[in-house]
N, C-alpha and C positions, 0 to 999 in steps of 0.2 A: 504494500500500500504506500503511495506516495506521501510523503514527510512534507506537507508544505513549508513548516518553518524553515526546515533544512532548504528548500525549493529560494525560498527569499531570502535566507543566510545567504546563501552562494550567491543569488545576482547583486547583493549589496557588496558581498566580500569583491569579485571583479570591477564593480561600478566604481573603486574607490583604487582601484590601477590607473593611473593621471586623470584622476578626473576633473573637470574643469567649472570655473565657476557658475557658469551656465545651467549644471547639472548632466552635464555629456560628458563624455572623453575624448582626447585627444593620442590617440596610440596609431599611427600609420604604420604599415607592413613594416617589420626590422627596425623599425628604430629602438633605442633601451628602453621605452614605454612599451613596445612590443613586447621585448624579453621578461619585462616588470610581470607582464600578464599570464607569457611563458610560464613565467619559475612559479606563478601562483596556480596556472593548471597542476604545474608537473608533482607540486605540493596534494593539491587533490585527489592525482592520480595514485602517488603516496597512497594517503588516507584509507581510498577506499582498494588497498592493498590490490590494484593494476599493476600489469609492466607497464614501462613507458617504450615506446619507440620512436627515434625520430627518425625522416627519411631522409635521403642526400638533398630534400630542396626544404627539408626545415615542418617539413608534417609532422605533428605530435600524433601518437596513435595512443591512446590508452586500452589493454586487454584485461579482461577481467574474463580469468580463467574459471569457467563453470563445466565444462564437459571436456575437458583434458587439452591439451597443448598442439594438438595434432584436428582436436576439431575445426569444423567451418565457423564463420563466425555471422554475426551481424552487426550491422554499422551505424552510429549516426554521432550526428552534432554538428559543426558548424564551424564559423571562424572569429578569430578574436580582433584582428587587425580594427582597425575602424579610419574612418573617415575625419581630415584634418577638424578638429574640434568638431566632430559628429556624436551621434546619439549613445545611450548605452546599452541598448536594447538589441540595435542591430547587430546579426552573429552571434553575440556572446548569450544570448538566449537559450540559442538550439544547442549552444555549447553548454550552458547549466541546466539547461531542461534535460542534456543527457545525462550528467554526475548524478542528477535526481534522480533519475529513471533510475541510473547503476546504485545505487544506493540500494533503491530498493530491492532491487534484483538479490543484489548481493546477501541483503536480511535473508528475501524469502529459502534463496538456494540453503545458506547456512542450517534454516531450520528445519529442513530436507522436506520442506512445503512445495518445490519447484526444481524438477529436474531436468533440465533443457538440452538438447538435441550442438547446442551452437553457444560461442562466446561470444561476447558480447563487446566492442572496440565505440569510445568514448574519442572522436575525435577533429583537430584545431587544424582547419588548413592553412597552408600558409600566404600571403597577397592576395584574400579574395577582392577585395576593395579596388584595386587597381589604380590608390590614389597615388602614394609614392611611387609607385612603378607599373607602367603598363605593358602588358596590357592586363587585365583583372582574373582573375580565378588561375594566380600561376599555379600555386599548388598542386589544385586537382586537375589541372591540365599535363602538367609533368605526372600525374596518378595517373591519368585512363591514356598517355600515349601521346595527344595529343598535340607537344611539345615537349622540343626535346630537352634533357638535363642543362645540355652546352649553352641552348639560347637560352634556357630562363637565366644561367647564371651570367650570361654576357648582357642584361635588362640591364641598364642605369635610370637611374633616377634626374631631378633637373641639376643636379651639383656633379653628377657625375661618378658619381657611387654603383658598383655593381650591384643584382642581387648575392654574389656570392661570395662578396667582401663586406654586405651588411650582415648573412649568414653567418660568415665569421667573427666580425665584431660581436655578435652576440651571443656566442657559440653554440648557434645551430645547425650546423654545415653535419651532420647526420648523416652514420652508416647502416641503419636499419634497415632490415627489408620489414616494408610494411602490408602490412596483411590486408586479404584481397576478402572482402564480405560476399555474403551469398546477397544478401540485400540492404540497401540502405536507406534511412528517413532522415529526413531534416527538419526540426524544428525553425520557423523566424518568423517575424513582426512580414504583417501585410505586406507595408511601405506601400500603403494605398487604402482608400477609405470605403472598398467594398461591402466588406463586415459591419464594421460600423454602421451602414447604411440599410442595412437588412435585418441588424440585429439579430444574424446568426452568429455563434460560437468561434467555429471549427472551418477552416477553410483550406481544405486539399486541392493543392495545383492540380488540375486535370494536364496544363500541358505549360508551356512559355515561349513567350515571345520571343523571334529572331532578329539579332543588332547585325548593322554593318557600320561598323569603327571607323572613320577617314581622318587620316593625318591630312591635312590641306594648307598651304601656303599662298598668301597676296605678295606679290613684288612688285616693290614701286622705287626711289630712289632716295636716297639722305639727305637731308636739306636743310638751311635755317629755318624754324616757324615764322622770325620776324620779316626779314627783308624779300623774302623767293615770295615774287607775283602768286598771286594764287591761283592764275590760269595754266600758269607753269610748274603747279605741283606735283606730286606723282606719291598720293599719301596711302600706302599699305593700309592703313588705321580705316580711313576713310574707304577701301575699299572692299574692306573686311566687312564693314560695316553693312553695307548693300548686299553683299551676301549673306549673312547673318538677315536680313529682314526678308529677303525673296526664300531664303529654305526656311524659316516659320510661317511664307506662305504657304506652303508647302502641305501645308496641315489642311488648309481650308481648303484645298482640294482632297483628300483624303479625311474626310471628317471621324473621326472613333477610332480610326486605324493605321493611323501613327504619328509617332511621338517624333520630332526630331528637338537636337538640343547644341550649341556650341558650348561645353562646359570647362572651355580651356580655351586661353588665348596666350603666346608670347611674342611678345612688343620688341623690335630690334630697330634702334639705338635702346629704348626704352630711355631717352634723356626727357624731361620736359621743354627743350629749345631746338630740338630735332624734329621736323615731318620721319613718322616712322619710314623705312625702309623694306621691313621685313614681317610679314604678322605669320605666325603657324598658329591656325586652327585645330581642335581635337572636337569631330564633327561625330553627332551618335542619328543614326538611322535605328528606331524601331517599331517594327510589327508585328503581327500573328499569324498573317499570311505572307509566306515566301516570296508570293508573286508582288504585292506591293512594295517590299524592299527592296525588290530588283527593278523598278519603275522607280521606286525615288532613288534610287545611285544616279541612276541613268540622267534624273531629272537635275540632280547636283551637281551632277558632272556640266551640263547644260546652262547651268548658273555659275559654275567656273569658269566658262568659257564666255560668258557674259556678261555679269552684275561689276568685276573688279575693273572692266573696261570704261566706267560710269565714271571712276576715279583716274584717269591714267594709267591703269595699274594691271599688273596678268595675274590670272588664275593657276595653281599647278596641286595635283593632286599627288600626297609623298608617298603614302603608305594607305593598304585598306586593311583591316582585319576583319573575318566574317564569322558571327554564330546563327548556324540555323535554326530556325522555331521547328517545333518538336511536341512531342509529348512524354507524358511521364507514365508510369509502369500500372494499368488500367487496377490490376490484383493489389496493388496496395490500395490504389484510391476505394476501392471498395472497404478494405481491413480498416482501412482509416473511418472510411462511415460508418461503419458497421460497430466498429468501440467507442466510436463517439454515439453513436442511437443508444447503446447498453450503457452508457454512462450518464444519458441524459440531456446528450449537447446538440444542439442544432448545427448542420454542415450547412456550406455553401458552397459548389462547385465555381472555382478560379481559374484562370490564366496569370501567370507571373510575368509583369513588364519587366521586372528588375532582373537580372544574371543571380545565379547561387551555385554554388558548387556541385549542389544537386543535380544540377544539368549537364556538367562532366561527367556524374557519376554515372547518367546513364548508356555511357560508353561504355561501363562493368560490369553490374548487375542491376536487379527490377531495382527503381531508386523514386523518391518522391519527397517533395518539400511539401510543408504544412502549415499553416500560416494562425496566427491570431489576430487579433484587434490591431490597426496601431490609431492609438485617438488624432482624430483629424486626418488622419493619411500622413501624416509628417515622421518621416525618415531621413537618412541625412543630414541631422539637425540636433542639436543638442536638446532641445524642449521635445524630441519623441518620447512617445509615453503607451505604453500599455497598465491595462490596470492587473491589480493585483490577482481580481479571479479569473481573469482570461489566461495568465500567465500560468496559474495553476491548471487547470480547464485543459492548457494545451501541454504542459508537462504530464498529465494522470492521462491523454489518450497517446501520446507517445508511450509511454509506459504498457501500457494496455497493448499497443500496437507489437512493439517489441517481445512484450512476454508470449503474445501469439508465434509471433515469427523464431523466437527463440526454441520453441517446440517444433516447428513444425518438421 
């Protein structure tokens, strides 16, 4: 039976690894507020007497050996990294939502109430956020294949830090082989105000939305701001600009299905007596349907080749990265309603706009996120918030979820 005190012990105990005045944290991938959060899992995993494993790109795995060392296991939890002064909720949730679940796990096996088929792995990927270093879910992209050891550790950051010298500086740089699960779940916060809105409980990703990632650059030329005509400018800033407002047209042609976002900009001179020069873009395309993000590339590309011409200025597209929309593993989304109906919780079937790790995972095995309340839809943000019974509500059907799967 789930422990709720012990359930809100844990999210206070992490909430208070760099937290900030706001009531958020500030802990980006590898930085020592990472490691801070690190050593306070690896303590956990301690506790409730786990191995710990780490992997060469910095995966914490915690086992908790219930059917011998040689069994299959089952997976879940989340990631701890967060977003520069972002929420406390995000990631570190599904990450204590699963120490709960093993907690309890651990009682019932102890009092030979529960005898499971499968282990059970508690564990913290690493860069899901993708804020210090893109592109996002390295971790469990270096898990399911997807990318290889070599490039995640050649990623820098904007200072010019690798990931495999932040790895070091923290000492996560990991020789573990990490253990491969028959299935996995994820606990996390909405980061949307579906729930909320319906006044259902429980909300199982039926599937998620597919991103195309565009590094994108304006080039215009160096200038004084004071004395250079302003006929004869060639301002990157200004041309950046015109593109930025023709792709959030972009939406209103597309109404409900899709999102586009500039959520990154860098200014070269970046002086305030300089016409910029240089602007790089980090440009996000996303939808539910394949076929619409392959229409708005097409349609951005088309506005790089024309909105920065408004300024003097060329379009050039650097880098794309692609995740296709998908669905999640149809047998759990039922396990999932079906422990939430026996528990007494209203379900809402979702789509996930946001990336989670979960969606790597189902390159491995049946894998599924599951989401709770977040009040207001605000994720991101240091003022996210879920309330206290939803947070239980969604720890006891994880729980629930698990101990089925752990028999099966």
């Amino acid at each position: 039976m789930l422990d709720p005190d012990l359930l809100h012990c844990l999210m206070d105990g992490i909430s208070a690894v760099a937290a900030t005045p706001e009531g958020g944290v500030n802990r980006p991938a590898l930085t020592p507020e990472d490691g801070q959060a690190r050593a306070w899992l690896r303590q956990r995993f301690d506790d409730l007497g786990m191995r710990t494993v780490i992997d060469p790109i910095g995966n914490m795995f915690g086992i908790l050996n219930l059917a011998g060392w040689d069994a299959p296991c089952v997976m879940t939890g989340s990631h701890l990294d967060s977003q520069p002064f972002g929420g406390r909720f995000d990631g570190a949730y599904g990450v204590v939502a699963g120490l709960a679940a093993a907690a309890a796990i651990r009682e019932a096996h102890a009092t030979g109430g529960f005898k499971p088929t499968a282990n059970l792995v508690v564990c913290n990927w690493t860069n899901e956020e993708g804020a210090r270093f893109q592109p996002s879910l390295i971790g469990s992209s270096v898990y399911d294949g997807s990318m290889a050891l070599a490039d995640a550790y050649a990623v820098k950051d904007g200072k010019g830090i690798s990931v495999h010298s932040a790895l070091g500086a923290i000492g996560y740089l990991g020789q573990g082989v990490a253990p491969r699960p028959r299935a996995y779940i994820e606990m996390h916060v909405e980061c949307a105000p579906e729930l909320e809105r319906s006044g259902k409980t429980i909300g199982p990703f039926a599937g998620y939305w597919g991103a195309t990632k565009i590094r994108a650059a304006v080039r215009g030329m160096q200038s004084h701001t004071g004395p250079t005509p302003m006929e004869r400018r060639r301002d990157a800033l200004l041309g950046a600009a015109y593109v930025m407002t023709e792709l959030r047209a972009l939406v209103d042609r597309a109404a409900d299905v899709l999102h586009t976002s500039v959520g990154r900009i860098e200014a070269y001179p970046n002086s305030p007596n300089s016409v910029c020069s240089d602007i790089i873009m980090f440009v996000e395309l996303r939808a539910r349907n394949q076929t619409v993000l392959e229409w708005a590339e097409m349609e951005f590309g088309a506005i790089m080749d024309s909105a920065p011409a408004k300024a003097k200025t060329a379009g050039e597209i650097l880098d794309i990265e692609y995740r296709r929309a998908g669905d999640f593993d149809k047998g759990l989304l039922d396990l999932v309603e079906r422990v939430s109906a026996e528990q007494g919780f209203e379900t809402m079937r979702l789509h996930t706009v946001a990336a989670h790790d979960g969606i790597r995972m189902t390159n491995v095995c049946p894998s599924i996120v599951v989401a709770i309340k977040s009040i207001g839809g605000i994720c991101h943000n240091a003022t996210e918030y879920s309330e206290p019974r939803d947070v239980e509500a969604g720890a006891s059907v994880l729980l629930g979820s698990l101990w089925s799967l752990l028999l099966t």
